[in-house]
Legacy VTK file of the C-alpha trace (Angstrom):
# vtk DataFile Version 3.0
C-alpha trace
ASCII
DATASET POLYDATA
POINTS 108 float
-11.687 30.442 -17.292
-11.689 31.094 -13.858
-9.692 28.727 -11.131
-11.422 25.943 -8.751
-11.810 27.088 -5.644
-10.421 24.185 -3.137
-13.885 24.250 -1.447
-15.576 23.084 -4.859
-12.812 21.081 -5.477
-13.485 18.925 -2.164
-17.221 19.028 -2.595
-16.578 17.427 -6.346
-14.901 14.799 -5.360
-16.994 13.777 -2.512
-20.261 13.838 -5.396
-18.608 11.966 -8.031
-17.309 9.431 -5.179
-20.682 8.960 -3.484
-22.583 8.885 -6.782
-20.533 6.266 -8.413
-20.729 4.448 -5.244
-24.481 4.202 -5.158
-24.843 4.061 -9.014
-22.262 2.090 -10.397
-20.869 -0.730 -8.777
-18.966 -1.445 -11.974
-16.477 1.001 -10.281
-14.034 0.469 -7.422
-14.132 4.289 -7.581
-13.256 7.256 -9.320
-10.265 9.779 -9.162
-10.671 13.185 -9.409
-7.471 15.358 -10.760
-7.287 19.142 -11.465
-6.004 21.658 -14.114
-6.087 25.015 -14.171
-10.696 25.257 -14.739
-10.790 21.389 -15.415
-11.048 18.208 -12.977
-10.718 14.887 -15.174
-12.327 12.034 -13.946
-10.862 8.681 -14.260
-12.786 5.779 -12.956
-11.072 3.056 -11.059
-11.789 -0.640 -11.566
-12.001 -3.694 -9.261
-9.383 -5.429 -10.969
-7.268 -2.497 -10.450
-7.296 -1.098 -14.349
-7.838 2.979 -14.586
-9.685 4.537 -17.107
-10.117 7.736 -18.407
-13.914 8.679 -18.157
-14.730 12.699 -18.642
-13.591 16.018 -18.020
-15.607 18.727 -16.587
-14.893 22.701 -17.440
-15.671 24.857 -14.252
-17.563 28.450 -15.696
-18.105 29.681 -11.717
-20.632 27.653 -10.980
-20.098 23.885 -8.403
-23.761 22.799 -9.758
-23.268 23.201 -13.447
-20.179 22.040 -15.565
-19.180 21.827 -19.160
-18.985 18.273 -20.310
-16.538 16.374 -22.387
-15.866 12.988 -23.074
-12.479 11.560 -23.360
-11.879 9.755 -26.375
-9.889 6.802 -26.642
-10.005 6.325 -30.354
-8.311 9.839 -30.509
-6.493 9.627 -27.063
-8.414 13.625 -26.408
-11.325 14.731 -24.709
-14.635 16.524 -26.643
-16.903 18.491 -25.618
-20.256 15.959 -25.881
-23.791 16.583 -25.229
-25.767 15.055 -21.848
-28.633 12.943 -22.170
-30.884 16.181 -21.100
-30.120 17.336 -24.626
-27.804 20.240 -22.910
-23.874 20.937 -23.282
-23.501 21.531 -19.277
-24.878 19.718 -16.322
-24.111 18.234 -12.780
-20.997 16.712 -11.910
-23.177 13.404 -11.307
-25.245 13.668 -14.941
-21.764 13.626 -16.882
-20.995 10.735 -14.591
-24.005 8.456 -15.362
-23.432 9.703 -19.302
-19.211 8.429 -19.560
-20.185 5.256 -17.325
-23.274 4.456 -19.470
-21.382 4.688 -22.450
-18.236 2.965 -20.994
-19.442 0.646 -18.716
-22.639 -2.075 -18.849
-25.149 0.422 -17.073
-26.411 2.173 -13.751
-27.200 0.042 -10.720
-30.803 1.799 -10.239
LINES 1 109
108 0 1 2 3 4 5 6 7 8 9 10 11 12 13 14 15 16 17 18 19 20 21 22 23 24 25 26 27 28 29 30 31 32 33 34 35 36 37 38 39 40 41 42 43 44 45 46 47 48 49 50 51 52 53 54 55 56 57 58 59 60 61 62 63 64 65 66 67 68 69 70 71 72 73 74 75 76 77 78 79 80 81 82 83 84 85 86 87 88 89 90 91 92 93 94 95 96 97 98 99 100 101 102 103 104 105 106 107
């Protein structure tokens, strides 16, 4: 699995942060951390709570990631499917997918 370059790395964050801002105001924001090909995203709340939302597996590519839900049930992540029926996707697809399923919906 090859390493995230920092330059994806900033350009990540700044996606996710902008995309939950205009998408999810059920967020106070999300936090982005890194692991050797993964970044796991953990979305802040207004009261100050943290949760664990996704991870996303870097193949090479900043536009499309793997996808994997984390799992509280099982305290792990797994790989999932996005709602375009596909196992990989944009950053801001596997964003809309965890929140939907975690939180009460998008802000369209």
């Amino acid at each position: 699995m090859p390493a995230i370059p920092e330059s994806t790395r900033t350009s990540l964050a700044q996606r996710l942060r902008a995309h939950a801002t205009d998408h999810w105001p059920q967020l106070a924001g999300v936090t982005v951390r890194y692991r050797a090909g993964f970044a796991y995203i953990d979305g802040r709340l207004p009261g100050g709570g943290v949760i664990p939302l996704f991870r996303l597996r870097y193949g090479g590519s900043a536009r499309t990631w793997g996808f994997s839900l984390y799992l509280a049930s099982h305290d792990r992540y797994e790989d999932q499917v996005l709602h375009t029926g596909a196992f990989t996707g944009t950053p801001q697809e596997a964003l809309d997918c965890a929140a939907g399923l975690y939180l009460s919906g998008p802000d369209f």
